[in-house]
BADREN-57540 format. One record per residue (C-alpha): residue in one letter; x, y, z. Coordinates in Angstrom, 2 decimals. Layout:
(node A (X Y Z))
...
END
This chain:
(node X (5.00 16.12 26.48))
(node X (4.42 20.01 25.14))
(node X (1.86 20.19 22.24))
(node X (2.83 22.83 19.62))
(node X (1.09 24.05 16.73))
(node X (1.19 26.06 13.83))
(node X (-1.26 27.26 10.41))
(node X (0.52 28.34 7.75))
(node X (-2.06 30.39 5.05))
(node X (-2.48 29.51 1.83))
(node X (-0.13 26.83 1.54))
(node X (-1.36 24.12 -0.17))
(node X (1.15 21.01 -0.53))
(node X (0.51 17.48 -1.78))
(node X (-0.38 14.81 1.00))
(node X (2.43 12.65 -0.27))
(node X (4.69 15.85 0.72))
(node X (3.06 15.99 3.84))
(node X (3.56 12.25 5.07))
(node X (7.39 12.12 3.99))
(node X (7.80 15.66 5.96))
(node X (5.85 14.22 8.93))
(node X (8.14 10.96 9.00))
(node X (11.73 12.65 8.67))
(node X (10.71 14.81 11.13))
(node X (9.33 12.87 13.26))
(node X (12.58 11.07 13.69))
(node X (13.85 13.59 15.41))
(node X (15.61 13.04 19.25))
(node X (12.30 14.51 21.41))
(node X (9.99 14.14 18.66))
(node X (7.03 11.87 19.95))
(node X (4.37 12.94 16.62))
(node X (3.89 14.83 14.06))
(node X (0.72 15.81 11.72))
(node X (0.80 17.31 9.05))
(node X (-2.33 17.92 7.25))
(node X (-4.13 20.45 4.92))
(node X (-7.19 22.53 6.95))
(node X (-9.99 20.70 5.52))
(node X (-12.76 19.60 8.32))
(node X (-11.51 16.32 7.94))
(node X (-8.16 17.04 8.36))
(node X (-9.07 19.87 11.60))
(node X (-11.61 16.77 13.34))
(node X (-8.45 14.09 12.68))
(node X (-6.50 16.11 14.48))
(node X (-8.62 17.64 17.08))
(node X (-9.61 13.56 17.71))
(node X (-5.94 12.61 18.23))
(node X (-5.57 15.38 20.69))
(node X (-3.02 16.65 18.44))
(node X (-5.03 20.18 17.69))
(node X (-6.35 23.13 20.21))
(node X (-9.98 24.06 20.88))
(node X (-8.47 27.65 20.73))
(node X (-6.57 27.06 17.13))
(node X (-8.19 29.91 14.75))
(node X (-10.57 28.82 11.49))
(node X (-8.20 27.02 8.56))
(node X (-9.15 26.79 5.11))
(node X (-8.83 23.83 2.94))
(node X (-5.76 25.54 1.46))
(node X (-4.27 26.45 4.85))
(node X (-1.63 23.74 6.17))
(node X (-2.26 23.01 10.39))
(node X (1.40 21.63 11.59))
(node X (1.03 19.96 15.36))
(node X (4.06 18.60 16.91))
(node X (4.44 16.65 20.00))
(node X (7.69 16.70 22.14))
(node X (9.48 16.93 25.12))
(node X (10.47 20.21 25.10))
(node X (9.39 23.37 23.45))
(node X (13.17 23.66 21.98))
(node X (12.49 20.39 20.77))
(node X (9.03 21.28 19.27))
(node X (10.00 24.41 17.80))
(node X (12.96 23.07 16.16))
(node X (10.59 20.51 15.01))
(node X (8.38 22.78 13.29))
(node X (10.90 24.83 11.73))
(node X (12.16 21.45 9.87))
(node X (8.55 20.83 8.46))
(node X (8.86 24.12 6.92))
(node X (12.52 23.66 5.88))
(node X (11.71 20.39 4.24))
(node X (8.28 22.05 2.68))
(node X (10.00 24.52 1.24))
(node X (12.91 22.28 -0.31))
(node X (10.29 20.39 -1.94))
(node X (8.53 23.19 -3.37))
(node X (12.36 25.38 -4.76))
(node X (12.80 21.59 -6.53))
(node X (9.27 22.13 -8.25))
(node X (9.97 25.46 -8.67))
(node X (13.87 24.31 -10.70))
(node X (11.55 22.48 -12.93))
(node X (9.43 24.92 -13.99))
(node X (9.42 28.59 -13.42))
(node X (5.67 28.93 -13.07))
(node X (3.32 26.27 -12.01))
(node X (-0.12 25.20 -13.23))
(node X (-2.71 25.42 -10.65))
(node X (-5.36 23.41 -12.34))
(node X (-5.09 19.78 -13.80))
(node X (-6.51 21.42 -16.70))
(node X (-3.43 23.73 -16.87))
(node X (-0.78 21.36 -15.98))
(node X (-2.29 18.77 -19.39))
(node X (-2.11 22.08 -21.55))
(node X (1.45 22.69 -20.95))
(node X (2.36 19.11 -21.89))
(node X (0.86 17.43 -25.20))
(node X (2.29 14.07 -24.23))
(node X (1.29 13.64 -20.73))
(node X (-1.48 11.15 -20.34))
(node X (-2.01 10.02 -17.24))
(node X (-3.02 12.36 -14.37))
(node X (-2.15 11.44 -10.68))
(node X (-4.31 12.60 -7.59))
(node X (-3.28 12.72 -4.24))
(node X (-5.65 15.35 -2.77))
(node X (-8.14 15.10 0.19))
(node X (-11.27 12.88 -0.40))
(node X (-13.85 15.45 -0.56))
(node X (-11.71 17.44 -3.54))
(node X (-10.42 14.24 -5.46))
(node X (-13.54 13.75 -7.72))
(node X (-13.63 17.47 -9.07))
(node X (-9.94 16.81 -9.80))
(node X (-10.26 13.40 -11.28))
(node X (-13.16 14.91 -13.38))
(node X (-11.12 17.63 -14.61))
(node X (-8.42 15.17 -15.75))
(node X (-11.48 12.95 -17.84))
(node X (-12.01 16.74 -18.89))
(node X (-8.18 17.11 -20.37))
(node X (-8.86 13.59 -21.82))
(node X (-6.43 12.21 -19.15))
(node X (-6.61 8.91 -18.04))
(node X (-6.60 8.91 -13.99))
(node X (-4.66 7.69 -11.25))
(node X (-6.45 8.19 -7.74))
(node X (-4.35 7.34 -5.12))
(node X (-6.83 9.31 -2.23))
(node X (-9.44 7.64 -0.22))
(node X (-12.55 8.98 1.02))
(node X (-14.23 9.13 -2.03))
(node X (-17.47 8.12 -2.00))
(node X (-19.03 5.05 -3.80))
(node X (-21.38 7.51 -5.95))
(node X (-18.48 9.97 -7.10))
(node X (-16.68 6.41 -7.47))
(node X (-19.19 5.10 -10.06))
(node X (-19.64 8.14 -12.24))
(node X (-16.38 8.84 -12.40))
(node X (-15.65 5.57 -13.63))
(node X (-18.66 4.86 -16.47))
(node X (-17.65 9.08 -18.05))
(node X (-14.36 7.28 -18.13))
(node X (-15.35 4.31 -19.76))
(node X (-17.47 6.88 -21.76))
(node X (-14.73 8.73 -22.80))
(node X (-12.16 5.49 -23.92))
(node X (-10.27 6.50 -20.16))
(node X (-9.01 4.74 -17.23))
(node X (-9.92 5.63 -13.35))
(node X (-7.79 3.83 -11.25))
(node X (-8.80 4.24 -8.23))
(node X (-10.58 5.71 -5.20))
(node X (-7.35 4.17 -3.19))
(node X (-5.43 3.01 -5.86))
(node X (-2.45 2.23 -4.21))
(node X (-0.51 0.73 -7.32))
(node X (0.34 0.86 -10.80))
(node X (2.98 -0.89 -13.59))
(node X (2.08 1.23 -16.74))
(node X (4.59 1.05 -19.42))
(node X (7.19 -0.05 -16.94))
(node X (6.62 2.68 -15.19))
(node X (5.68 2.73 -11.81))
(node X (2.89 4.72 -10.02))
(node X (2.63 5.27 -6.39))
(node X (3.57 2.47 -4.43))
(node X (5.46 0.08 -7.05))
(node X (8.46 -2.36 -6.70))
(node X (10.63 -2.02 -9.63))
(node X (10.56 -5.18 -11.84))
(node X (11.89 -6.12 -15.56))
(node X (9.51 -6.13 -18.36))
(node X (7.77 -8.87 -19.43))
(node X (4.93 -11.12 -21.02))
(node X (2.57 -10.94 -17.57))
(node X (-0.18 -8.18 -17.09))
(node X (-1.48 -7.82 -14.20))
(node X (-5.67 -6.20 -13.18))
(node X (-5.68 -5.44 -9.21))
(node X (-8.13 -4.66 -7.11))
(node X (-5.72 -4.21 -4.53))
(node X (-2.46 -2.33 -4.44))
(node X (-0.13 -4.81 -1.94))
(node X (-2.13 -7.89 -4.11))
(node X (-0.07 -6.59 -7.22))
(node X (3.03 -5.55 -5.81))
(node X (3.46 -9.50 -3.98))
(node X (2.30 -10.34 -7.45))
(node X (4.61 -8.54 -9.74))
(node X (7.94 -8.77 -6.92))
(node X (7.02 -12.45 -6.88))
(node X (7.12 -12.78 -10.86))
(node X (10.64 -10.69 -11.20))
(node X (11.76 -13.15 -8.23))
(node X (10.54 -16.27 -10.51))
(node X (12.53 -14.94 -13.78))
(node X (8.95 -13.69 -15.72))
(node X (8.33 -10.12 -15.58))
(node X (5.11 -7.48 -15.97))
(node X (4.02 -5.70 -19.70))
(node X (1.21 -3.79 -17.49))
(node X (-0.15 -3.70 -13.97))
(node X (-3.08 -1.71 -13.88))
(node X (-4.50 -0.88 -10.44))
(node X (-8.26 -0.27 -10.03))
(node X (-9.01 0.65 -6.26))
(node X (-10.14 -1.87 -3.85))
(node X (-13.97 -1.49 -4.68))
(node X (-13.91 -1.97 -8.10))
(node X (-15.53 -5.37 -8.10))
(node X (-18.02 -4.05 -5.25))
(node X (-21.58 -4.72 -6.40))
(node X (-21.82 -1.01 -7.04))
(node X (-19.16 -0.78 -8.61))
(node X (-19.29 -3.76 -10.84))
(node X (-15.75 -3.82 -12.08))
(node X (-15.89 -1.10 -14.78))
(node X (-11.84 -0.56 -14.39))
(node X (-11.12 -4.20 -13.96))
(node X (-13.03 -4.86 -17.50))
(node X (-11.55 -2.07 -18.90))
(node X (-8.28 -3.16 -17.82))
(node X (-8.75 -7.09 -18.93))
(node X (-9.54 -5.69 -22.72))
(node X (-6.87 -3.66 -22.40))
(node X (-4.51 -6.81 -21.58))
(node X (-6.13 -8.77 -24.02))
(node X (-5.08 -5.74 -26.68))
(node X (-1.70 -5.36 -25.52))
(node X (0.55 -7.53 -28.52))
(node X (3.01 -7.65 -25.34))
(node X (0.68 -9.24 -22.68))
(node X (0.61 -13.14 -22.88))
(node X (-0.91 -14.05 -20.09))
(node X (-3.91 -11.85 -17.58))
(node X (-3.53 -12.08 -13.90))
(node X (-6.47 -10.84 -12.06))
(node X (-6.42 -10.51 -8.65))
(node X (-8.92 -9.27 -5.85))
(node X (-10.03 -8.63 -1.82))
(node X (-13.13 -10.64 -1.67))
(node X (-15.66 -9.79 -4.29))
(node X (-19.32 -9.18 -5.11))
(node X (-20.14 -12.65 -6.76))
(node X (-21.96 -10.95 -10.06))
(node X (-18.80 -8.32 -10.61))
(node X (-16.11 -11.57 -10.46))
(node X (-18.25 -13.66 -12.84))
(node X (-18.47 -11.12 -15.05))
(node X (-15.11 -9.93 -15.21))
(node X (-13.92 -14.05 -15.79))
(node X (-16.00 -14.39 -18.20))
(node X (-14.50 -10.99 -20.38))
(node X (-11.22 -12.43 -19.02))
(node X (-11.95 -15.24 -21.18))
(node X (-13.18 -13.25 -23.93))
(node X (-9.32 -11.91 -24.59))
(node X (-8.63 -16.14 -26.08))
(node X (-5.30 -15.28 -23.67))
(node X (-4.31 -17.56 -20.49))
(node X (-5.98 -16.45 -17.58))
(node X (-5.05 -16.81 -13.88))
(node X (-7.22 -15.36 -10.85))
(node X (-6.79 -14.86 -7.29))
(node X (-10.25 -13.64 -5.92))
(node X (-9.44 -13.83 -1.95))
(node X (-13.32 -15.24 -0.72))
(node X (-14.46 -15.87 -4.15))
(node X (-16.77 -19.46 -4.71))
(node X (-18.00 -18.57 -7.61))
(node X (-18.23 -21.33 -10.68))
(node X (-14.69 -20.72 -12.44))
(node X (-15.13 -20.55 -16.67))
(node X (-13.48 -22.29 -18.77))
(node X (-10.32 -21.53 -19.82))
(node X (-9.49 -19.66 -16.32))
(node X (-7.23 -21.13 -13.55))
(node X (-7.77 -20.14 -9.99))
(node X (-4.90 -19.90 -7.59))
(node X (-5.79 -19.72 -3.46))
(node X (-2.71 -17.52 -2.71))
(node X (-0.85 -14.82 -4.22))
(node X (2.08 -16.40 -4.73))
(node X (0.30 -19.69 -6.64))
(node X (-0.77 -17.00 -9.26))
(node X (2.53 -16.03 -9.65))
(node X (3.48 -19.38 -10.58))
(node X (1.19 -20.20 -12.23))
(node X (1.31 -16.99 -14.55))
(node X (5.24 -17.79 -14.80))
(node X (5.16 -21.39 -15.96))
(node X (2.33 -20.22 -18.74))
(node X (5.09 -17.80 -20.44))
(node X (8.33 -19.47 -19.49))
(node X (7.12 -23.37 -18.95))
(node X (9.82 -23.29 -15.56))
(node X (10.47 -21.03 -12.62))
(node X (13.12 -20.51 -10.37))
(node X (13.17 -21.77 -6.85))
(node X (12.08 -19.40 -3.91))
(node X (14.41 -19.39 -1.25))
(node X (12.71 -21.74 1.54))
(node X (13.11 -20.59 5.20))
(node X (14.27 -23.24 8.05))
(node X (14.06 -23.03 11.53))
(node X (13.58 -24.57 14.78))
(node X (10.58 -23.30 16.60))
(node X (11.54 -21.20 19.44))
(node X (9.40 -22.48 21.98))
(node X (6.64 -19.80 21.04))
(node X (3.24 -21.96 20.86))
(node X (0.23 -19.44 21.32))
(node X (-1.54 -16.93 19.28))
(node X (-0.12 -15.20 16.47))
(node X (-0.94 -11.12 15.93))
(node X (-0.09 -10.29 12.07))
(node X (0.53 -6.98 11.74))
(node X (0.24 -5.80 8.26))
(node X (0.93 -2.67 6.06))
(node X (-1.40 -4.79 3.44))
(node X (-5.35 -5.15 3.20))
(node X (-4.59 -8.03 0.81))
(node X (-1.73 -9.21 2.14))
(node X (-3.38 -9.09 5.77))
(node X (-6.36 -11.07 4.43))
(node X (-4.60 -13.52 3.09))
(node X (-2.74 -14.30 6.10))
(node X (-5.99 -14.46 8.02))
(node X (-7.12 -17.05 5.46))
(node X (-3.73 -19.47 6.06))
(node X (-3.83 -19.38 9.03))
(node X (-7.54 -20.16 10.60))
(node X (-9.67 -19.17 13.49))
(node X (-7.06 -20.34 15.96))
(node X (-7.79 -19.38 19.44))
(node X (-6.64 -15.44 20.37))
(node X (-5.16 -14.96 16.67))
(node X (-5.39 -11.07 15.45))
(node X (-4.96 -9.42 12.57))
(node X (-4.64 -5.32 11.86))
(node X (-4.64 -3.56 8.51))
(node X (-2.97 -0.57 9.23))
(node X (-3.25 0.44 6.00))
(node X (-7.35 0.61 5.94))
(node X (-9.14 3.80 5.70))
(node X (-9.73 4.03 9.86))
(node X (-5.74 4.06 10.36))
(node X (-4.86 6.32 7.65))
(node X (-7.40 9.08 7.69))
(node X (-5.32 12.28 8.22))
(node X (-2.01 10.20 8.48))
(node X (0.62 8.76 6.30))
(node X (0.11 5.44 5.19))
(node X (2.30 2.93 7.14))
(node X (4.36 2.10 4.30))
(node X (5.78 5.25 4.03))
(node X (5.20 5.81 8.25))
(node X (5.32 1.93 10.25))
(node X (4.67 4.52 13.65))
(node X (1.63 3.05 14.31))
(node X (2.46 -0.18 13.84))
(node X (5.52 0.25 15.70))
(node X (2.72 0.90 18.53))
(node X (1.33 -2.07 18.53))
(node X (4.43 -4.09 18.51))
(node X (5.13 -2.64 21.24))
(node X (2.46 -3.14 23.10))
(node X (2.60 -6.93 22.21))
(node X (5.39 -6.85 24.24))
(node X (2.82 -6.96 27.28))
(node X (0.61 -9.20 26.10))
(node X (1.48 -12.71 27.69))
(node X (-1.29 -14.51 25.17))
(node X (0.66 -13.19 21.65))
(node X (3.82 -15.89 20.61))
(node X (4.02 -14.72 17.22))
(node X (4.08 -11.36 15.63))
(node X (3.63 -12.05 11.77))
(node X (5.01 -9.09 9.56))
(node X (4.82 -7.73 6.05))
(node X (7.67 -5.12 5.22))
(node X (6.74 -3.48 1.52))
(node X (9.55 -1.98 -0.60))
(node X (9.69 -0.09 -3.40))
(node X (8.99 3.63 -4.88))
(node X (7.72 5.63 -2.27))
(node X (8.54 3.24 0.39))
(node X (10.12 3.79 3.58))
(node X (14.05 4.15 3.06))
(node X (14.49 1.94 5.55))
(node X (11.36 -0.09 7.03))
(node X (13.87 -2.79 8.87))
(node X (15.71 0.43 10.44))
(node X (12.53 2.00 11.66))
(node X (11.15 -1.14 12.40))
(node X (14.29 -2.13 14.87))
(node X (13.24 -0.07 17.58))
(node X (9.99 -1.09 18.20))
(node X (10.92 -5.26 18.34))
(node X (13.60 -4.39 20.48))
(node X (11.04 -2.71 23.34))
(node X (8.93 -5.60 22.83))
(node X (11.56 -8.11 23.47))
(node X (12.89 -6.02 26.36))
(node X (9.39 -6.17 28.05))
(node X (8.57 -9.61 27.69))
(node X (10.91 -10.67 30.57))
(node X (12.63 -13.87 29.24))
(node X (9.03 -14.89 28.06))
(node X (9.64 -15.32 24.41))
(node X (7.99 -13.72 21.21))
(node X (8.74 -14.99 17.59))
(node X (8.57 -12.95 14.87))
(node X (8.03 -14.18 10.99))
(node X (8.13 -11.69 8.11))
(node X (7.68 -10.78 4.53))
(node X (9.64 -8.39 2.90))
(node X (7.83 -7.62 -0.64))
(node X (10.36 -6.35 -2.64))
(node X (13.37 -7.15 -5.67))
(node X (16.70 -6.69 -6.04))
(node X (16.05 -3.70 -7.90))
(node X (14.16 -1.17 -5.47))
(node X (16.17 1.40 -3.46))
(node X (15.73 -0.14 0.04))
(node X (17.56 -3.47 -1.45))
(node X (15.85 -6.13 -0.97))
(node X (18.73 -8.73 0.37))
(node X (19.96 -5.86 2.64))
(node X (16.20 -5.52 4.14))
(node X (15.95 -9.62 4.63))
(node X (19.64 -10.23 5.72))
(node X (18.92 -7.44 8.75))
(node X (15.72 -8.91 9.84))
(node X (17.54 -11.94 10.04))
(node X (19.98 -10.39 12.18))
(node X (16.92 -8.93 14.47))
(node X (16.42 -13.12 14.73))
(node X (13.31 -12.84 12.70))
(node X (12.15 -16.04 10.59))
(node X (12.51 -14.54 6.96))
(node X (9.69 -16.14 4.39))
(node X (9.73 -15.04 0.39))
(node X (5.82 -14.99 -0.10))
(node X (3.11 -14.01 2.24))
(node X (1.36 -17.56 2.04))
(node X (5.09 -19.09 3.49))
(node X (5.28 -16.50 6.36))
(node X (1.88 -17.29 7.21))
(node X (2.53 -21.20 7.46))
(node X (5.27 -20.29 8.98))
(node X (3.81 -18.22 11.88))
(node X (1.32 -20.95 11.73))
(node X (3.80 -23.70 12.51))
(node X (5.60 -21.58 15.28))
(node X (2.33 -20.84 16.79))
(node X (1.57 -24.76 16.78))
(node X (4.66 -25.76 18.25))
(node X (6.28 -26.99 14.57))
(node X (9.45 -27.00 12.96))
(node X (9.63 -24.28 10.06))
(node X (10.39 -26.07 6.65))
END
């Protein structure tokens, strides 16, 4: 494979930009992978430790964008790099239709619009808290989808928010319903009587799909980064967001959910949960604290659900149930998962069974530099793959996330991948059990995405806590009901 490379100066382009530009292109025939990434020293080192940059590659500035291509030709790898600039440059003419001269601060871009109030960030760690403090500075409320913030910037970003009547949502917010309007990574679902405080971005969107799918629907979902309710932290958003809730004339019932929390931060966000005189349901993944009053815990995601539905509606509708015969696949399940939450869950259901695994490909370690896999599944494609070889693995156990911002196709890129697996498991078999989060009304379709994993012979679940039984079951030797 021929490594090419490129730095174009003083091009600065948003990292969600840069991870749709790096997936279409890396689609095409030849194409093995693509980065790219703006010049910071994170972004040169993430590179340089993928073997995807030169020792001989001149200096780059933080504005300067470093292009690397892998492929099996340099035809291949030059037309390759000529698309990322093709596809860069379509994206900026479209900003440019919209407006003949562009802000360059967020401090600009909230002066040329009186009625914008919230203020997304997608930027490199080690800029997004000068951002996000510039947007508390506009009196914007802030959505911070980039990691790599540290816990300090975290924290006093978050109390001159609180100071200033203003939401942070984030480091790593990954998620957000506001208004019925969706921010980053959001499933589209009807309006309705159900707010939703998250702690985790794949938590709310199983949350909020599973509500539309049960006949409810969402007033709110407000996402508040994944260590919100870290000691540190304390849950400043989180509070925030549960008066807010309890505020909202349209919000009938809180749902709070969490990755495992500091003990102090979940009691005292109950107990202000409490406070609103609203139903409360929580799903703290790892929580044992002693539940108030007035608050009623769910185990899985898709029990809160429920349980939120039949406070508004007193019924729910029926999830679809999957059947099937086990294929013969008893050993160790590997869940492979696009979903910190999700994965954790899953871990959870199904126990410490002998040579079970379980990846988050979306944590920090995997997406560093690279596009997160729901928008890119490459690296999970990997290791699908490579379970292919591995005679111990029965079951591979799957989350597929739709949505805004999604992958157009995640079945389609996923298709690949299980069929090399298959292929190289030599009549040996391998099961595979998935979740596709998603409703009827996001782009990718969500009965399209389930009916063609079906047709890949996959065992289709509708909630993460049935696909893990299910793999479960498989793995055991069981019948799916």
């Amino acid at each position: 494979m021929l490594l090419a490379w490129a730095v174009r100066r003083n091009s600065y382009f948003d990292s969600i930009d840069l991870m749709r530009v790096a997936e279409q292109v890396r689609q095409l025939a030849g194409v093995a992978e693509v980065a790219v990434v703006m010049g910071t020293p994170a972004g040169r080192s993430m590179l340089a430790e993928a073997g995807m940059w030169p020792a001989e590659a001149p200096e780059s500035g933080p504005s300067d964008l470093l292009v690397s291509v892998r492929a099996s030709t340099e035809t291949v790898a030059n037309r390759a790099l000529a698309s990322v600039d093709e596809l860069l440059s379509a994206s900026r003419d479209t900003e440019q239709a919209r407006s003949d001269v562009l802000p360059r601060t967020t401090a600009g871009a909230a002066r040329r619009r009186a009625t914008t109030t919230v203020a997304l960030i997608a930027v490199p760690g080690a800029y997004a808290a000068v951002d996000a403090h510039q947007a508390l500075s506009a009196g914007l409320h802030v959505f911070l989808f980039s990691d790599g913030v540290s816990l300090d910037d975290e924290v006093a970003l978050k109390r001159r928010a609180r100071d200033r009547r203003l939401l942070v949502m984030g480091p790593e917010c990954g998620t957000a319903i506001i208004n019925g309007i969706g921010l980053g990574f959001a499933n589209r679902v009807r309006r309705g009587p159900i707010g939703v405080v998250g702690a985790s971005g794949t938590g709310i969107q199983e949350l909020t799909s599973l509500i539309h799918r049960l006949g409810s629907g969402v007033s709110h979902a407000i996402g508040t980064g994944g260590r919100d309710l870290h000691a540190a932290v304390g849950g400043l958003t989180t509070l925030q967001g549960v008066a807010a809730l309890g505020a909202d004339l349209d919000t009938r019932v809180v749902l709070i959910v969490s990755k495992p929390p500091s003990p102090a931060a979940a009691d005292a966000v109950l107990r202000a949960a409490v406070e609103t005189g609203k139903p409360v349901v929580a799903c703290l993944l790892g929580y044992d604290g002693a539940t108030p009053a007035g608050v009623r815990t769910a185990p899985t995601l898709e029990e809160a659900a429920t349980t939120a539905v039949k406070l508004t509606a007193g019924s729910v509708r029926d999830l679809e149930r999957s059947r099937a015969k086990a294929p013969g696949a008893r050993g160790a399940i590997f869940g492979l998962y696009s979903g910190g939450t999700l994965c954790d869950e899953a871990r959870r259901l199904v126990g410490d069974g002998p040579g079970h695994r379980f990846v988050d490909f979306g944590a920090e370690e995997y997406t560093r530099g690279r596009p997160h896999p729901i928008i890119d599944p490459s690296q999970r494609n990997v290791a699908i793959v490579g379970a292919g070889d591995d005679s111990g693995v029965s079951v591979i156990l799957l989350d597929l996330v739709l949505g805004d911002c999604a992958h157009a196709d995640p079945v389609g890129a996923l298709r690949p991948a299980l069929a090399e697996a298959r292929a190289r498991r030599r009549g040996r078999e391998l099961a595979v059990v998935a979740h596709v989060v998603g409703t009827d009304q996001d782009p990718q379709g969500l009965e399209r995405q389930e009916e063609q994993l079906r047709k890949l012979g996959a065992v289709v679940c509708a909630s993460n806590r049935m696909a893990a039984e299910a793999a479960r079951a498989i793995a055991e030797g069981r019948d799916v009901v």
